[in-house]
DSSP file (Angstrom, degrees, kcal/mol; ACC not computed):
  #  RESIDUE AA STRUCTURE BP1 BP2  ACC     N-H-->O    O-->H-N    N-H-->O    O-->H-N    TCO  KAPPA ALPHA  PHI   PSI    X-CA   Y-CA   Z-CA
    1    1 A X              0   0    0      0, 0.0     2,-0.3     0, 0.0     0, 0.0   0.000 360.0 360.0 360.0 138.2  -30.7   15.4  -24.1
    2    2 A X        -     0   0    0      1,-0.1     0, 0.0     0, 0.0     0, 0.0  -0.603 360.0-106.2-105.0 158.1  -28.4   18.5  -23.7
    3    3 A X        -     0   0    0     -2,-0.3     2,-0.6     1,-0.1    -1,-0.1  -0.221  27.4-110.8 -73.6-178.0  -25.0   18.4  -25.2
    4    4 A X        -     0   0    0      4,-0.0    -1,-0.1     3,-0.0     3,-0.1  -0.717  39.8-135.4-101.6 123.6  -22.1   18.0  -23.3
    5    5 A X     >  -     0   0    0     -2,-0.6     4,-1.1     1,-0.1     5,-0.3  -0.362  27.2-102.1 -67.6 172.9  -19.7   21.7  -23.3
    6    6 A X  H  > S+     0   0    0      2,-0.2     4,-6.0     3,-0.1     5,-0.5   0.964 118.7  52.5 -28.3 -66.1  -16.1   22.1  -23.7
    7    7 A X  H >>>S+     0   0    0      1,-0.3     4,-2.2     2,-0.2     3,-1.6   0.941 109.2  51.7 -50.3 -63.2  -15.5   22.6  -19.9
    8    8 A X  H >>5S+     0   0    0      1,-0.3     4,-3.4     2,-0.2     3,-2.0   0.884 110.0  42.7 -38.2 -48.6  -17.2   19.7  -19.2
    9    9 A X  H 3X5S+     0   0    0     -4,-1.1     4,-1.1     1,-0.3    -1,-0.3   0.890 114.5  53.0 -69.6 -26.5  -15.4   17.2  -21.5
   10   10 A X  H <<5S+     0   0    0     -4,-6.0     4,-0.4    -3,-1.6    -1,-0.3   0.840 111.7  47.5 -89.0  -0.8  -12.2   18.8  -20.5
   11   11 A X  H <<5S+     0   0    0     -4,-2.2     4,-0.4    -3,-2.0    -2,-0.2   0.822 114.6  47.5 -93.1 -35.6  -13.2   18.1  -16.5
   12   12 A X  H >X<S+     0   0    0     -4,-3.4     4,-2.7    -5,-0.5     3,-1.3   0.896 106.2  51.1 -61.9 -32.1  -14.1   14.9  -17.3
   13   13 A X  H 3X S+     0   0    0     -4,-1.1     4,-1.3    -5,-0.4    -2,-0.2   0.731 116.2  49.2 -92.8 -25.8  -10.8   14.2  -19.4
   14   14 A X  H 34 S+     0   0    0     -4,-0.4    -1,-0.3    -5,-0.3    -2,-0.2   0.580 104.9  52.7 -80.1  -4.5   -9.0   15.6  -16.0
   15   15 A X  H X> S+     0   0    0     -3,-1.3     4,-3.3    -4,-0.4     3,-1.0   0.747 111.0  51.5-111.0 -54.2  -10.9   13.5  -13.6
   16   16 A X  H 3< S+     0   0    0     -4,-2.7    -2,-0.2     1,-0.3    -3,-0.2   0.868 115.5  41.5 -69.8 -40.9   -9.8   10.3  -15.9
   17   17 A X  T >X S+     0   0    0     -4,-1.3     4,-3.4     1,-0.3     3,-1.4   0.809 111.7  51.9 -89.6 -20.3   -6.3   11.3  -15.8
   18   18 A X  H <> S+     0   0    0     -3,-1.0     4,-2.3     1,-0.4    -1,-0.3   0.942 116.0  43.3 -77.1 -40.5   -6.2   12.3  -12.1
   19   19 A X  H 3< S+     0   0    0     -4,-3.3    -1,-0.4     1,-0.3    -2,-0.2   0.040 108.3  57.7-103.7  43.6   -7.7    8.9  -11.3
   20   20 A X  H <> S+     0   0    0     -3,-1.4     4,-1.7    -2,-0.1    -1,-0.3   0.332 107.6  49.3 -78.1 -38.8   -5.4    7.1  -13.8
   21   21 A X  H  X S+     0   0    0     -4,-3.4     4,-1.3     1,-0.2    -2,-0.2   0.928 108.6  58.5 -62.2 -44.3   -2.4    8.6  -11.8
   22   22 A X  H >< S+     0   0    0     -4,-2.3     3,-0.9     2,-0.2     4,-0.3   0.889 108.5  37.7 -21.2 -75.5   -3.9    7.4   -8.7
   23   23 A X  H 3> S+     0   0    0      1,-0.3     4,-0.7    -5,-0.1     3,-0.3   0.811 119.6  48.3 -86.1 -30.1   -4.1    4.1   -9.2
   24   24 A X  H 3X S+     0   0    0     -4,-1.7     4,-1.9     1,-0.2     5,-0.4   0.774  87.3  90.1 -86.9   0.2   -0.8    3.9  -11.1
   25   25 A X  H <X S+     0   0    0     -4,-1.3     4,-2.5    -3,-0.9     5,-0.4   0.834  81.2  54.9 -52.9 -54.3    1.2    5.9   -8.5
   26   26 A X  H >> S+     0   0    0     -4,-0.3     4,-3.4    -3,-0.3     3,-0.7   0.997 110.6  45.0 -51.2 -70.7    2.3    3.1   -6.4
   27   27 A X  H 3X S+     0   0    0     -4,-0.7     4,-2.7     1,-0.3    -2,-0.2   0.917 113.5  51.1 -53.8 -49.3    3.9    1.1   -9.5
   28   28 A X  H 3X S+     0   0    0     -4,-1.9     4,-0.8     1,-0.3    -1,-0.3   0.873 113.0  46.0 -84.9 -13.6    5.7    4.2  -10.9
   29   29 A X  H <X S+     0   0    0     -4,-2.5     4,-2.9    -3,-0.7    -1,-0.3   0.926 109.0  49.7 -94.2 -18.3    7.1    4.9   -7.6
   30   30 A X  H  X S+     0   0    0     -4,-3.4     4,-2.6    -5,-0.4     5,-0.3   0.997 110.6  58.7 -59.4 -38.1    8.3    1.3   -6.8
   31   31 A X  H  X S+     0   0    0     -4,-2.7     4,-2.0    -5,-0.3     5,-0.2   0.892 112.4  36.7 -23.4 -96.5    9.9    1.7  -10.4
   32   32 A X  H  X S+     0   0    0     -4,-0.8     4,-1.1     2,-0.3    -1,-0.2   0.728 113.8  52.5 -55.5 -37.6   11.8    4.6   -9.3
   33   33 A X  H >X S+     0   0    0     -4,-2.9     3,-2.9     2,-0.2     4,-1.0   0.886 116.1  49.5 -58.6 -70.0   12.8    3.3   -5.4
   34   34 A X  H 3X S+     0   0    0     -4,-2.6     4,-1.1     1,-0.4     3,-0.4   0.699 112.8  48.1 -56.8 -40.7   14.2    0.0   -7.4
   35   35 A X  H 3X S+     0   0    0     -4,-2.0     4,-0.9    -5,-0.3    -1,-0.4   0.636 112.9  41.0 -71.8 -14.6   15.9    2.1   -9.6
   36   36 A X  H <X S+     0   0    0     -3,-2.9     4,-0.7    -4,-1.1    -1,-0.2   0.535 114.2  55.8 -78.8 -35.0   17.5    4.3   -7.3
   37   37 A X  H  <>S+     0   0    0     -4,-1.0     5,-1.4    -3,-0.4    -2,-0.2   0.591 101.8  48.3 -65.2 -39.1   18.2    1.8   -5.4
   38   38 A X  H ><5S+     0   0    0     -4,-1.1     3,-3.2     3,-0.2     4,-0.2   0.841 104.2  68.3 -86.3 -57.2   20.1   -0.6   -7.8
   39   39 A X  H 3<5S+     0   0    0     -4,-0.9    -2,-0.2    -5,-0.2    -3,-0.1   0.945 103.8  50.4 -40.1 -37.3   22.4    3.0   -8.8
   40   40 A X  T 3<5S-     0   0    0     -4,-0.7    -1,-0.2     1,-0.1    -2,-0.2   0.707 122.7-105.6-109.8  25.5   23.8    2.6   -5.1
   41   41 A X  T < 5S+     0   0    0     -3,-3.2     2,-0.4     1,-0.3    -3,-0.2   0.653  78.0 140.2  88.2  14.0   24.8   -0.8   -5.2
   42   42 A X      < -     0   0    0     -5,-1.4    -1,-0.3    -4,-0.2    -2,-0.1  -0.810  60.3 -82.0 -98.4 155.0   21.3   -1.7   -2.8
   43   43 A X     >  -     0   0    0     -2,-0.4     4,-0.5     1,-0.2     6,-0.1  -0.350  33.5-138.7 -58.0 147.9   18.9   -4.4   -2.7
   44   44 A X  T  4 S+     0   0    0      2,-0.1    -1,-0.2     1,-0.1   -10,-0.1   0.870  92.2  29.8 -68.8 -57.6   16.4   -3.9   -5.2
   45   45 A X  T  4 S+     0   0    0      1,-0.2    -1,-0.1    -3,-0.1    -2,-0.1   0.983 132.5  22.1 -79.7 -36.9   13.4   -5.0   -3.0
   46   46 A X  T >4 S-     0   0    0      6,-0.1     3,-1.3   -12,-0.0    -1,-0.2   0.517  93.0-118.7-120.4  -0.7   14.2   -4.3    0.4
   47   47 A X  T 3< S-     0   0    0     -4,-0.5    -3,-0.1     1,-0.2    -2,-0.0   0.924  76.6 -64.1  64.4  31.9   17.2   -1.3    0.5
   48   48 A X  T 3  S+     0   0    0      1,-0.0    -1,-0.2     0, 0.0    -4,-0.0   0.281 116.2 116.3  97.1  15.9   19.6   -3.6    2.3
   49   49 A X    <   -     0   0    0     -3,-1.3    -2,-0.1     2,-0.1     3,-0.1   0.761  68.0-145.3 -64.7 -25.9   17.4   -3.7    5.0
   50   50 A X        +     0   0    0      1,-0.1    54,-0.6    53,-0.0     2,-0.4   0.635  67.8  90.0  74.3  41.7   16.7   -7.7    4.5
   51   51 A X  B     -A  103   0A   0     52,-0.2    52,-0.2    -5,-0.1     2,-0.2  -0.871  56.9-162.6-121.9 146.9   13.1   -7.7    5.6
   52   52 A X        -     0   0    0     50,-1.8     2,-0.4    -2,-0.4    50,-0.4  -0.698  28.2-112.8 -99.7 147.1   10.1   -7.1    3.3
   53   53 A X        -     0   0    0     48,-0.3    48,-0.2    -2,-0.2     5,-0.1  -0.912  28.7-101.0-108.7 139.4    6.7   -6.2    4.9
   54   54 A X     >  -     0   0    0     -2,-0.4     4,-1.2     1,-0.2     5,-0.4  -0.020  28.9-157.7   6.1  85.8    3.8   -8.2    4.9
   55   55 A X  T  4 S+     0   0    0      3,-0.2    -1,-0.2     1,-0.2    46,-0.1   0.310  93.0  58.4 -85.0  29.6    1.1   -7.1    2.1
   56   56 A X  T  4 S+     0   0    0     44,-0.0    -1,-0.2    14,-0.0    -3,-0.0   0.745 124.2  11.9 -81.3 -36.2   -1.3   -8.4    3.7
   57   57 A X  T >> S-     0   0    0      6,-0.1     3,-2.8    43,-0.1     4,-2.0  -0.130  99.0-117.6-132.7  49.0   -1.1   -6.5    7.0
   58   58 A X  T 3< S-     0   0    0     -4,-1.2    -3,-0.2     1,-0.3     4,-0.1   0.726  72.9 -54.1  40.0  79.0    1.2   -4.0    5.8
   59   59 A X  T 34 S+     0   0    0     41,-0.6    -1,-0.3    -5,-0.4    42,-0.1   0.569 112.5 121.3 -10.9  64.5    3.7   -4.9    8.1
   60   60 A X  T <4  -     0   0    0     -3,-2.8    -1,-0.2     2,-0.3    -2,-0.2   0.741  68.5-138.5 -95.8 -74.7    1.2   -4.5   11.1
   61   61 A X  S  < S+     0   0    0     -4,-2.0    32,-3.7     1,-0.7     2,-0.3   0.107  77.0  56.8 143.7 -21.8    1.7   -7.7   11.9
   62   62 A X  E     -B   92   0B   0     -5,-0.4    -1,-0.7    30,-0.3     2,-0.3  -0.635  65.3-146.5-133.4 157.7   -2.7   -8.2   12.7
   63   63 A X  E     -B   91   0B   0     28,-1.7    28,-3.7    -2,-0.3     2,-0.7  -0.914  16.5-119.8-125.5 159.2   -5.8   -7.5   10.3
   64   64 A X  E >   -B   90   0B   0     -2,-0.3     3,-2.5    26,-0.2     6,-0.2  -0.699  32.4-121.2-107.3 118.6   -9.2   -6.3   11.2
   65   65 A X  T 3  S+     0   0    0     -2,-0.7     3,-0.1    24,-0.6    24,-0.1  -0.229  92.3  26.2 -46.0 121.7  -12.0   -8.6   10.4
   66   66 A X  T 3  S+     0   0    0      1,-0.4     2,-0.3     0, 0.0    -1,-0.2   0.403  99.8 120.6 110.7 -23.1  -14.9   -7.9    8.3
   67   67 A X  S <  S-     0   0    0     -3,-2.5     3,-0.5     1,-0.1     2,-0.5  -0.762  74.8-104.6-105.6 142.7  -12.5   -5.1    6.1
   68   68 A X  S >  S-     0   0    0     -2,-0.3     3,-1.4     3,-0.3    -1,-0.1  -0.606 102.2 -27.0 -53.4 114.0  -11.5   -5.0    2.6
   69   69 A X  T 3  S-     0   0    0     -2,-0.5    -1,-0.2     1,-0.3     3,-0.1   0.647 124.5 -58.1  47.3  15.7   -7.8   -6.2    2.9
   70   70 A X  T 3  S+     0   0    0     -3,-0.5     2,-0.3     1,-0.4    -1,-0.3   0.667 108.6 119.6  84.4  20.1   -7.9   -4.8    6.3
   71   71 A X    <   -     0   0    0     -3,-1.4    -1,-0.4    -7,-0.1    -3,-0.3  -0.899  43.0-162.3-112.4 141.9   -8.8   -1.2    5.7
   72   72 A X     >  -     0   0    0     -2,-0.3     4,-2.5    -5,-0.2     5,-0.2  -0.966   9.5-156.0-159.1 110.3  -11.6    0.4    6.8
   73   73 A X  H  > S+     0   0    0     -2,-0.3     4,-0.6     1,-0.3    -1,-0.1   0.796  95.0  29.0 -78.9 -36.1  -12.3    3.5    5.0
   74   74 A X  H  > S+     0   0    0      2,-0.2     4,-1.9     3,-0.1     5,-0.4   0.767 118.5  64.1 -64.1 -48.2  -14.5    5.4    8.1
   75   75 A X  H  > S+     0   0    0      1,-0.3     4,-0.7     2,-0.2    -2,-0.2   0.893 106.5  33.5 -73.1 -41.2  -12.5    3.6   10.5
   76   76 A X  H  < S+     0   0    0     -4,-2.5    -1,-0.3     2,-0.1    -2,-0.2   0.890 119.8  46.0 -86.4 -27.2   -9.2    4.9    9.8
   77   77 A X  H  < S+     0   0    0     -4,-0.6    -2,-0.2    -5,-0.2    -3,-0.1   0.654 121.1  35.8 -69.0 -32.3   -9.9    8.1    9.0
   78   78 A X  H >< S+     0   0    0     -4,-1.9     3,-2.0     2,-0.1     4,-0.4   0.867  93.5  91.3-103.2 -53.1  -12.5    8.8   12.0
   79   79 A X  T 3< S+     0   0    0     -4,-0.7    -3,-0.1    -5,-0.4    -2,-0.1   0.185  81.1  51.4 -53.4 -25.7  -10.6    6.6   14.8
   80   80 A X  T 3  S+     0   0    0     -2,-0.3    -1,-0.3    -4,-0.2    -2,-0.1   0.864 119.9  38.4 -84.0 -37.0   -8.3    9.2   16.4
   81   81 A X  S <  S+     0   0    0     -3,-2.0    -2,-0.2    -4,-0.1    -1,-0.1   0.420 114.7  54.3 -88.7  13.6  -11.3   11.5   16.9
   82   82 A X  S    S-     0   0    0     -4,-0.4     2,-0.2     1,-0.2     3,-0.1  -0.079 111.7 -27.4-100.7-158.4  -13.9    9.1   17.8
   83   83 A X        -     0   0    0      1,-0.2    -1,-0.2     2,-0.1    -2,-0.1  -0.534  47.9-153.1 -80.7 151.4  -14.0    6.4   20.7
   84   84 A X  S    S+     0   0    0     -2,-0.2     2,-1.0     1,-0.1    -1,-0.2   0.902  82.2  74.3 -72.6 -51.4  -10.4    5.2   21.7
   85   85 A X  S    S-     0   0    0     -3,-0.1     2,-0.5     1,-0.1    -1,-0.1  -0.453  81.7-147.4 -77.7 109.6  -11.8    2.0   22.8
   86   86 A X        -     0   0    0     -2,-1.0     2,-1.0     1,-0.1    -1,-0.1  -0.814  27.7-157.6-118.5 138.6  -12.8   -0.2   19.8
   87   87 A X  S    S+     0   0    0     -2,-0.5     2,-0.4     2,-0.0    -1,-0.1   0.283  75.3  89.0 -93.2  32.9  -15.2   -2.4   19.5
   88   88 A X        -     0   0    0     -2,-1.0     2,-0.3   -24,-0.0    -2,-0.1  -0.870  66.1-145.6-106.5 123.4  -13.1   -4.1   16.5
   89   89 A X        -     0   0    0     -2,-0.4   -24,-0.6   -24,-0.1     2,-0.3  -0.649   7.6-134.9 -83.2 156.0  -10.8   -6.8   17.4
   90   90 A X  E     -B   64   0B   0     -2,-0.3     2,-0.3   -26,-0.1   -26,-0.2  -0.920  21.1-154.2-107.5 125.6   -7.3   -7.2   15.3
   91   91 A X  E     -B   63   0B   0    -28,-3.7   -28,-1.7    -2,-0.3     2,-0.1  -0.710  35.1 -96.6 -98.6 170.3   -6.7  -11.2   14.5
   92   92 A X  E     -B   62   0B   0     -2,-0.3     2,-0.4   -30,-0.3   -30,-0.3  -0.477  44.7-101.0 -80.0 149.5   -3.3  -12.0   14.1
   93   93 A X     >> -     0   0    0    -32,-3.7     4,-1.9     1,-0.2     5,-0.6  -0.559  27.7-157.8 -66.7 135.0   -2.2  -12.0   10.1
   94   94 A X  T  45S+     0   0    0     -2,-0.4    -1,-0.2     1,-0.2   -32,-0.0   0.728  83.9  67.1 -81.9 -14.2   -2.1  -15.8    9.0
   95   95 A X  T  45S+     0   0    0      1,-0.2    -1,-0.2     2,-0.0   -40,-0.1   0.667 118.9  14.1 -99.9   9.1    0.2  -14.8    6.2
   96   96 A X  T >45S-     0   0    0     -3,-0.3     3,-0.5   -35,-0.2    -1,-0.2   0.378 103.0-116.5-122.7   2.7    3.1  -13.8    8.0
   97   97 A X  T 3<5S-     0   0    0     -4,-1.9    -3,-0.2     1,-0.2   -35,-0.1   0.662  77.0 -58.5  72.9  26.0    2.1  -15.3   11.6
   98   98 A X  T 3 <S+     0   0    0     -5,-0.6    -1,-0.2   -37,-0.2   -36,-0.1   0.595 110.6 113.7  59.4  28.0    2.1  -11.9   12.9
   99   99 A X    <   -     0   0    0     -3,-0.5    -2,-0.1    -6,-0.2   -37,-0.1   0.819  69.5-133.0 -69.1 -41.1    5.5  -10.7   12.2
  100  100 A X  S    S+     0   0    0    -39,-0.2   -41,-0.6    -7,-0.1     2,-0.2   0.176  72.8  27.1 117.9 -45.3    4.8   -8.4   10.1
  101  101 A X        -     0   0    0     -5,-0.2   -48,-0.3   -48,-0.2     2,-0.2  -0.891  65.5-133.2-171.6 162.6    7.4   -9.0    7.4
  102  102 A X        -     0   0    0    -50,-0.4   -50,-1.8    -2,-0.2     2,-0.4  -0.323  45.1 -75.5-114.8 173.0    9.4  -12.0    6.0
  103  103 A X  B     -A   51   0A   0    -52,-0.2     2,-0.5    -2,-0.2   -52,-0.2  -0.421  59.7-100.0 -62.5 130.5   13.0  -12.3    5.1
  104  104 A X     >  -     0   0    0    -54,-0.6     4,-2.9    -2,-0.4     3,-0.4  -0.673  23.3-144.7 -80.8 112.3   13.9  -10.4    1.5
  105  105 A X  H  > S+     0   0    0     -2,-0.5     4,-1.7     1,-0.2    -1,-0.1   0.950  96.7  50.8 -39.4 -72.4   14.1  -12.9   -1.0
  106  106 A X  H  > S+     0   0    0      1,-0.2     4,-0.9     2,-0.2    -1,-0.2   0.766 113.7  46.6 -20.9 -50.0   17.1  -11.0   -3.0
  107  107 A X  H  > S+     0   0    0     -3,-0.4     4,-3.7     1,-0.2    -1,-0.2   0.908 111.4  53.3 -93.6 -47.0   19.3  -10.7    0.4
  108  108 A X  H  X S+     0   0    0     -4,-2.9     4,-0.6     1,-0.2    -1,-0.2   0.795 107.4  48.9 -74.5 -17.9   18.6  -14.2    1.2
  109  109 A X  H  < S+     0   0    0     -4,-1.7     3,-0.4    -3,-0.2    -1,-0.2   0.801 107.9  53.3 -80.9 -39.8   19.8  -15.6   -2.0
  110  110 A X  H  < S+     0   0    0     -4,-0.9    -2,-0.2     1,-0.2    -3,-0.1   0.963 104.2  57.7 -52.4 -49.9   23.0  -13.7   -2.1
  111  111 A X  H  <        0   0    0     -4,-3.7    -1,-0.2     1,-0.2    -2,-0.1   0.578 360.0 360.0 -73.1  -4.1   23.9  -14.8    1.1
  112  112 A X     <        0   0    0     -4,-0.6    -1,-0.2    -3,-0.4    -2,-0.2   0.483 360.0 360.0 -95.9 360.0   23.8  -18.3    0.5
């Protein structure tokens, strides 16, 4: 077994951080919308828009069968330069009835 170099161990230790930032990128930027958000006198969760989208079909309103969480890694990526017509159907989301997004908890409490 050959040892491991510097470079390597410092490419490795840069591949762990890059794909620690990755995955945490989403939390530290809701942090920072909700905080920005709360400085101008706005709803925390929704920006005083009063609707929240859908996580399940990202406020599509539909999911694609057969996909993790409704993503399809080929399928989205390829889909504008491939065929238009696809042979993938969209079912409506069952967890918002195909709206898309629900009413902002926060907004709705305030107002009552």
């Amino acid at each position: 077994m050959e040892n491991i170099t510097a470079s390597e161990l410092a490419g490795f230790g840069v591949g762990a951080l890059l794909l620690c930032a990755t995955i945490a990128a989403p939390k530290v930027d809701a942090f920072i919308s909700s905080a920005q958000r709360s400085s101008l006198g706005m709803c925390k969760q929704c920006g005083d828009v009063k609707l929240i989208p859908c996580k399940r079909c990202k406020g599509v309103g539909s999911v694609r069968p057969g996909t993790m969480l409704g993503f399809d890694l080929f399928g989205d990526l390829f889909e504008p330069y491939g065929d238009s017509g696809s042979t993938k159907r969209s079912i409506p989301c069952s967890n918002c009835q195909a709206r898309g997004h629900f009413r902002c908890p926060e907004c709705s409490k305030a107002s009552l």
